[in-house]
N, CA, C and O atoms as a MOPAC input file, in Angstrom:
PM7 MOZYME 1SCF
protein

 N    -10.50400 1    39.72600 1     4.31600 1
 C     -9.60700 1    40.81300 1     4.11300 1
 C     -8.26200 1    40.41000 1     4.69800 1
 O     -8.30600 1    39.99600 1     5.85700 1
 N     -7.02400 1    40.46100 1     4.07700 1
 C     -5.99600 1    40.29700 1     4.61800 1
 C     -5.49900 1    42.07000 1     4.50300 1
 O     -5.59800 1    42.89700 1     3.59600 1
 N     -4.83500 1    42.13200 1     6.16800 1
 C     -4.19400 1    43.15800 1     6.76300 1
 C     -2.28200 1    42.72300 1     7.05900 1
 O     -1.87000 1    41.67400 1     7.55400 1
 N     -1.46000 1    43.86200 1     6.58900 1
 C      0.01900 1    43.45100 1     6.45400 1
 C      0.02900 1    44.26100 1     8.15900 1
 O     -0.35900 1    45.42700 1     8.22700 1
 N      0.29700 1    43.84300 1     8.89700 1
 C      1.33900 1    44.92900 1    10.08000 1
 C      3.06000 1    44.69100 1    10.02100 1
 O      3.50000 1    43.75900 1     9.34600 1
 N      3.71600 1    45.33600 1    10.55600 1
 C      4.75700 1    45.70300 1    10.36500 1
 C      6.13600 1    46.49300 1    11.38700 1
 O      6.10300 1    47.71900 1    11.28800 1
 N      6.65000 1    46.25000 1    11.79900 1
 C      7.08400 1    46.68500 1    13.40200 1
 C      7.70800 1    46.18300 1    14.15700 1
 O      8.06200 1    45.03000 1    13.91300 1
 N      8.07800 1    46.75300 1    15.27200 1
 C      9.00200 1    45.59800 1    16.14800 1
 C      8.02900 1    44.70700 1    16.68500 1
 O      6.81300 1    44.83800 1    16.55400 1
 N      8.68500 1    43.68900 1    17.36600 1
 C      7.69700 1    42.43800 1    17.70100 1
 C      6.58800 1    43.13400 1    18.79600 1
 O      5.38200 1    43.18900 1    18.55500 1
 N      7.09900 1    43.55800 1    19.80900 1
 C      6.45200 1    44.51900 1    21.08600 1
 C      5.70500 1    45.37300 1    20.08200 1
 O      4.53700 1    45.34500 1    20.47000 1
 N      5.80800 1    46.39100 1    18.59200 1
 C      4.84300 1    47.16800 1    18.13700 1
 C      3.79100 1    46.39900 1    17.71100 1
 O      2.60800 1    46.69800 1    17.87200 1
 N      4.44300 1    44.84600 1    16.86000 1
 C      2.63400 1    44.34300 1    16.06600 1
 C      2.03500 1    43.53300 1    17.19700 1
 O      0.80900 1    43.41500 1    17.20900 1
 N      2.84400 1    42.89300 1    18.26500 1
 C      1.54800 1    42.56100 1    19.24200 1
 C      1.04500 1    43.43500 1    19.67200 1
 O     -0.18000 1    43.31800 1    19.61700 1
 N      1.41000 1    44.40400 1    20.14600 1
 C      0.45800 1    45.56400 1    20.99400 1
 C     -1.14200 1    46.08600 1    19.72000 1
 O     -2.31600 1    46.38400 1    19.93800 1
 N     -0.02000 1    45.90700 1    18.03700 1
 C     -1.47500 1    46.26300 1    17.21200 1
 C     -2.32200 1    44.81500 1    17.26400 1
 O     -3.50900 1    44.93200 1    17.57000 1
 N     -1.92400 1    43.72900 1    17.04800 1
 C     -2.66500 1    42.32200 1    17.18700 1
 C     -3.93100 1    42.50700 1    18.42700 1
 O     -5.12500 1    42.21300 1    18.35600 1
 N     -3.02900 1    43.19900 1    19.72200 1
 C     -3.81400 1    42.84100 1    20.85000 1
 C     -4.84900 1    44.08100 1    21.16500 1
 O     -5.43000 1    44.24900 1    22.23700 1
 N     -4.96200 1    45.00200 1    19.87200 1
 C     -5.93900 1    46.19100 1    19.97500 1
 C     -7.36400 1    46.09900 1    18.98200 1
 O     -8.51800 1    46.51900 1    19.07000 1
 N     -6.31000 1    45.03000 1    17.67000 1
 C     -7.54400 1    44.46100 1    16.83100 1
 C     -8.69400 1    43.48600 1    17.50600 1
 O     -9.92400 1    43.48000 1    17.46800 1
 N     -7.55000 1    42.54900 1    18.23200 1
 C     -8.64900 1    41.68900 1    18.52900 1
 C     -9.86100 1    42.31500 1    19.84100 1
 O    -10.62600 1    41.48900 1    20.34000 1
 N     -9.91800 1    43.73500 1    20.27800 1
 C    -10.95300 1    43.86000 1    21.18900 1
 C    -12.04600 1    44.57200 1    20.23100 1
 O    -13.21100 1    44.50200 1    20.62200 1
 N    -11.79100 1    45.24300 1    19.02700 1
 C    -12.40200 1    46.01900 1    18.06200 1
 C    -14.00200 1    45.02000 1    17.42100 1
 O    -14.05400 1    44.11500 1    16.58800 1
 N    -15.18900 1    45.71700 1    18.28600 1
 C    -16.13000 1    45.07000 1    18.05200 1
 C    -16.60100 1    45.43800 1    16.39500 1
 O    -16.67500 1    46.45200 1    15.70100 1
 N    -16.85000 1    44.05200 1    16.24000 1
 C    -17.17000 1    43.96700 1    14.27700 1
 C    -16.02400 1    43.68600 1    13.73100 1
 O    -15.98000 1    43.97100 1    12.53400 1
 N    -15.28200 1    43.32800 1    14.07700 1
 C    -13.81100 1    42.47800 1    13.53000 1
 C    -13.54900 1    41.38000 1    14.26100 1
 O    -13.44900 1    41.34600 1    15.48700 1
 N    -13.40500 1    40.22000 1    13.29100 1
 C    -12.87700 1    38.91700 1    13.85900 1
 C    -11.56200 1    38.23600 1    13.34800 1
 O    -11.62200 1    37.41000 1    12.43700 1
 N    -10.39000 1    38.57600 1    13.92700 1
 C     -9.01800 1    37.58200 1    13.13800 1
 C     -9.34600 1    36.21700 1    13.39900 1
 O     -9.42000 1    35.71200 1    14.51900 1
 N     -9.57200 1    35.54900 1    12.12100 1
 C     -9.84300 1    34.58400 1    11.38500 1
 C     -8.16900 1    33.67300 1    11.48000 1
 O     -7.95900 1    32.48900 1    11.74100 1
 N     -7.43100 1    34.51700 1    11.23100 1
 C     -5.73900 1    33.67300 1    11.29400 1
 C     -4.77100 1    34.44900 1    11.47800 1
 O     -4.68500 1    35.45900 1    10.78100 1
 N     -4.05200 1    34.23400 1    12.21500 1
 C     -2.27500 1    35.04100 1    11.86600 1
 C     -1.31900 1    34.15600 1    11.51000 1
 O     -1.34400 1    33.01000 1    11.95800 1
 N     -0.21200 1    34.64200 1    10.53100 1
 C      0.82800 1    34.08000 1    10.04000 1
 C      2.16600 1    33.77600 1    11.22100 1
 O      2.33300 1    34.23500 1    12.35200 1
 N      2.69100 1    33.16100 1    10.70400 1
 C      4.06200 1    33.14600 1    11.31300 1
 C      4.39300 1    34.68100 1    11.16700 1
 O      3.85100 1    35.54700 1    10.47900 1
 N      5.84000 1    34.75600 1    12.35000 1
 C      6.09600 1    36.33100 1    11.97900 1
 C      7.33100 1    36.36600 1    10.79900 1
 O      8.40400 1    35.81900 1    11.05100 1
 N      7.16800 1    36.84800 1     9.87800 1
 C      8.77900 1    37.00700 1     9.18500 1
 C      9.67000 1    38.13600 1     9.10000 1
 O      9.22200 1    39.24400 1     9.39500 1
 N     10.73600 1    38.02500 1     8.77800 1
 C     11.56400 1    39.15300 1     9.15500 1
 C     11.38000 1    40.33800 1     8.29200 1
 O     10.78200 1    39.83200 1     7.34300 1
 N     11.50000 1    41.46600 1     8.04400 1
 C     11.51000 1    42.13500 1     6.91600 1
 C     12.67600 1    42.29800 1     6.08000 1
 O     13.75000 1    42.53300 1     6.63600 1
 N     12.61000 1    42.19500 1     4.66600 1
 C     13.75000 1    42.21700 1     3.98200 1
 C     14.47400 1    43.64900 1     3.61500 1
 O     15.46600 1    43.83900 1     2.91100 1
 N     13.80000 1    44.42700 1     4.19700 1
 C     14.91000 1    45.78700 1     4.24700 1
 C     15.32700 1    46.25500 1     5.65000 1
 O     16.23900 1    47.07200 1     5.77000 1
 N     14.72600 1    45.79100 1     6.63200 1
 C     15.03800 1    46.50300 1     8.13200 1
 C     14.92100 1    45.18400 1     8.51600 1
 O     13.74800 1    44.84600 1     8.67800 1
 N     16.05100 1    44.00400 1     8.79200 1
 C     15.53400 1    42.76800 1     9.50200 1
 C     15.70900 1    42.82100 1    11.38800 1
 O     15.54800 1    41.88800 1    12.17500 1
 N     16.12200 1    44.39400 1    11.70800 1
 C     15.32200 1    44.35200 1    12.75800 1
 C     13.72800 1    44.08900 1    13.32400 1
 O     13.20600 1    43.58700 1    14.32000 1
 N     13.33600 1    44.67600 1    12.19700 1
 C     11.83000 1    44.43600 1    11.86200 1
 C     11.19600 1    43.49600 1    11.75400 1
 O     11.97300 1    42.57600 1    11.49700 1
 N      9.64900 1    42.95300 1    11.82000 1
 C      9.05900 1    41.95800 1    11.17700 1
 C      7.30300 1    42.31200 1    10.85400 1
 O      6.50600 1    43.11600 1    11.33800 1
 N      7.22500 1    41.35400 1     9.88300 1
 C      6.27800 1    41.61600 1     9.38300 1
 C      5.33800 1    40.27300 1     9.83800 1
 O      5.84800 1    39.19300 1    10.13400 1
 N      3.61200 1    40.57800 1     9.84200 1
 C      2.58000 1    39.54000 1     9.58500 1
 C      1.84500 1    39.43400 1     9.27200 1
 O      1.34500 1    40.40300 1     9.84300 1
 N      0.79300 1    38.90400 1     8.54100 1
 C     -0.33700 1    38.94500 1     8.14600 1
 C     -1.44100 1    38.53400 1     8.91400 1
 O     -1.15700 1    37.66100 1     9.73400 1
 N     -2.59800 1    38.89300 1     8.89700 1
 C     -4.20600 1    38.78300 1     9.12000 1
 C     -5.01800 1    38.66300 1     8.35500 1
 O     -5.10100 1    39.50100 1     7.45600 1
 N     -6.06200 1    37.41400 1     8.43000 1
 C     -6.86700 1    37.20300 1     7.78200 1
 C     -8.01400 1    37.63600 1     8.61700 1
 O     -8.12700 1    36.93800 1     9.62500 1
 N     -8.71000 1    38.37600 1     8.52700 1
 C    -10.16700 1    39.01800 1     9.25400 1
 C    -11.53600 1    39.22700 1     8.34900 1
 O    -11.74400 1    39.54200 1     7.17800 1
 N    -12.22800 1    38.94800 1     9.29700 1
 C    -13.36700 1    39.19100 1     8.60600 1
 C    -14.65400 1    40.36200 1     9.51400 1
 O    -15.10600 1    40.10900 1    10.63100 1
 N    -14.97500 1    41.45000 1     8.78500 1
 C    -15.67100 1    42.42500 1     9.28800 1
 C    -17.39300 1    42.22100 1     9.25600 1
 O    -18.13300 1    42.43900 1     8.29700 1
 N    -17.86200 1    41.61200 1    10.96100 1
 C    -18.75700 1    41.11900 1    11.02600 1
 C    -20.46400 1    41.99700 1    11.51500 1
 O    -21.67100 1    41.78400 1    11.62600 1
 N    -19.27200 1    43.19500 1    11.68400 1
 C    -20.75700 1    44.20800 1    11.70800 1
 C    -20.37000 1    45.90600 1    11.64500 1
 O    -19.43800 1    46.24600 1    12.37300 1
 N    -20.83500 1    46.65600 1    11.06600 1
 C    -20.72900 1    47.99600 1    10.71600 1
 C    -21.35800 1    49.21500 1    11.69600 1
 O    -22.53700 1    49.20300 1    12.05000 1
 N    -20.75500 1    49.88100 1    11.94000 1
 C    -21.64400 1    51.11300 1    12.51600 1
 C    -22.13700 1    52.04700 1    11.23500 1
 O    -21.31100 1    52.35400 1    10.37500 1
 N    -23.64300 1    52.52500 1    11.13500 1
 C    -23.72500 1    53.25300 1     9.90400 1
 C    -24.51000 1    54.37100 1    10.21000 1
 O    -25.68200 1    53.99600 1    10.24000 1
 N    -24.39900 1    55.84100 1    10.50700 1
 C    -25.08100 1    57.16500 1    10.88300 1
 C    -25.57000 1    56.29600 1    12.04100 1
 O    -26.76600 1    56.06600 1    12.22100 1
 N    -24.25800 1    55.66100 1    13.08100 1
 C    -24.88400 1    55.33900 1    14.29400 1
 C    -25.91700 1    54.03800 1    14.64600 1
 O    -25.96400 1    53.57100 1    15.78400 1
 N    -26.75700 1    53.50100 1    13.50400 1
 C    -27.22800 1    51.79600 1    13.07200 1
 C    -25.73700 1    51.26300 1    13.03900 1
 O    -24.73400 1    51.63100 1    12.42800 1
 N    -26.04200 1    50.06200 1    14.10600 1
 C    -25.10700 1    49.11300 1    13.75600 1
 C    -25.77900 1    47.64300 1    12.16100 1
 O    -26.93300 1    47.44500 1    11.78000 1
 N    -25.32800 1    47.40900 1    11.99400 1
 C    -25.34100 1    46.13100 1    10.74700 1
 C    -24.30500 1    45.35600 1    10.70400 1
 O    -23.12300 1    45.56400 1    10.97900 1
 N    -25.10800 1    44.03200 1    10.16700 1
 C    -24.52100 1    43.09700 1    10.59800 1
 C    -23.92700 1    42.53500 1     8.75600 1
 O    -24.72100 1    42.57200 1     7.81600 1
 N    -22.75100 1    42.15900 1     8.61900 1
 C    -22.36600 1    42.12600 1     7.18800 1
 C    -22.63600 1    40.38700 1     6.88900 1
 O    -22.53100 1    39.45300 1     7.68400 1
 N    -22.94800 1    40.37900 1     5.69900 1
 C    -23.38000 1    39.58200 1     5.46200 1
 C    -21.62500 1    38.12500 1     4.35800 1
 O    -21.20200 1    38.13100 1     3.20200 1
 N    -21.45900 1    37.71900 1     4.92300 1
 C    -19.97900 1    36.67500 1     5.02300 1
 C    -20.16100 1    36.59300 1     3.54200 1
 O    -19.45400 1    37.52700 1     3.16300 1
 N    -20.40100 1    36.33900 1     3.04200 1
 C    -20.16300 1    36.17300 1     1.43500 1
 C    -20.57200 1    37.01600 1     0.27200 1
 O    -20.29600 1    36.93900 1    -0.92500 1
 N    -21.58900 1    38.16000 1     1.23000 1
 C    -21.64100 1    39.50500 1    -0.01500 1
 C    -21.35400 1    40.65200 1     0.51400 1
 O    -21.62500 1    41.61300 1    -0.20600 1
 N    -20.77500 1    40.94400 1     1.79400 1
 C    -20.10600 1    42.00400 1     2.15900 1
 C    -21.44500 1    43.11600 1     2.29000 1
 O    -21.38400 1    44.17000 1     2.92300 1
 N    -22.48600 1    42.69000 1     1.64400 1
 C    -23.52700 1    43.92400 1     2.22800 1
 C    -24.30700 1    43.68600 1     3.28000 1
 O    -24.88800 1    42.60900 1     3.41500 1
 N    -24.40000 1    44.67500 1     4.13900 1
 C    -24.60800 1    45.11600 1     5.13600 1
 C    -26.12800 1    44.97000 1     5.65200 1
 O    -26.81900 1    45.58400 1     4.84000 1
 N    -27.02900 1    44.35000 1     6.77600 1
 C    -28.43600 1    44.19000 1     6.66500 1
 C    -28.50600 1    44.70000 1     7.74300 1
 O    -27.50000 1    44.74800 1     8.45100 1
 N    -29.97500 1    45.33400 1     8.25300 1
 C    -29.95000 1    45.82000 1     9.61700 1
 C    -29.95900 1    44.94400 1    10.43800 1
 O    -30.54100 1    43.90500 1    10.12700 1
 N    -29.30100 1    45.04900 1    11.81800 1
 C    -29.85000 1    44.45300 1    13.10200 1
 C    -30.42700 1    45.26200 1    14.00800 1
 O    -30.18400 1    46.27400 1    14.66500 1
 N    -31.74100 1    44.03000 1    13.71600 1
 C    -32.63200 1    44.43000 1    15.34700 1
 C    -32.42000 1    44.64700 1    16.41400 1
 O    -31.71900 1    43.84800 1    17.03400 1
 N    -32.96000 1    45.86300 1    17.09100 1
 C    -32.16200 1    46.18700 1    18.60800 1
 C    -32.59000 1    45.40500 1    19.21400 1
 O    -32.26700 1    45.29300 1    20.39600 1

């Protein structure tokens, strides 16, 4: 899954540094930062992540990397 953030530099690290504690998400890559072309106070970056386990009615599951469906894990 690629994710766009967007913000001052201090706003997308603070979101960078909230994704990466979010259990069942793994950033896989970040881009360089680039400027934005309508507010170049701004900048923009991308994320490549991959969502490695689900909460479901409270079952966690574990997703499966190349079909995205979901299998139980054993407690």
């Amino acid at each position: 899954m690629n994710i766009r953030l967007m913000g001052d530099g201090n706003q997308v690290a603070a979101a960078v540094a909230v994704l990466e504690t979010l259990p069942g998400l793994r950033i896989a890559s970040v881009s360089r930062p680039y400027a934005n072309r309508r507010d170049p106070e701004q900048m923009r970056i991308y994320l490549d992540v991959e969502i490695t386990a689900v909460t479901v009615g409270g079952d966690q599951r574990a997703v499966e990397a190349n079909t995205g469906e979901a299998s139980d894990i054993a407690a």
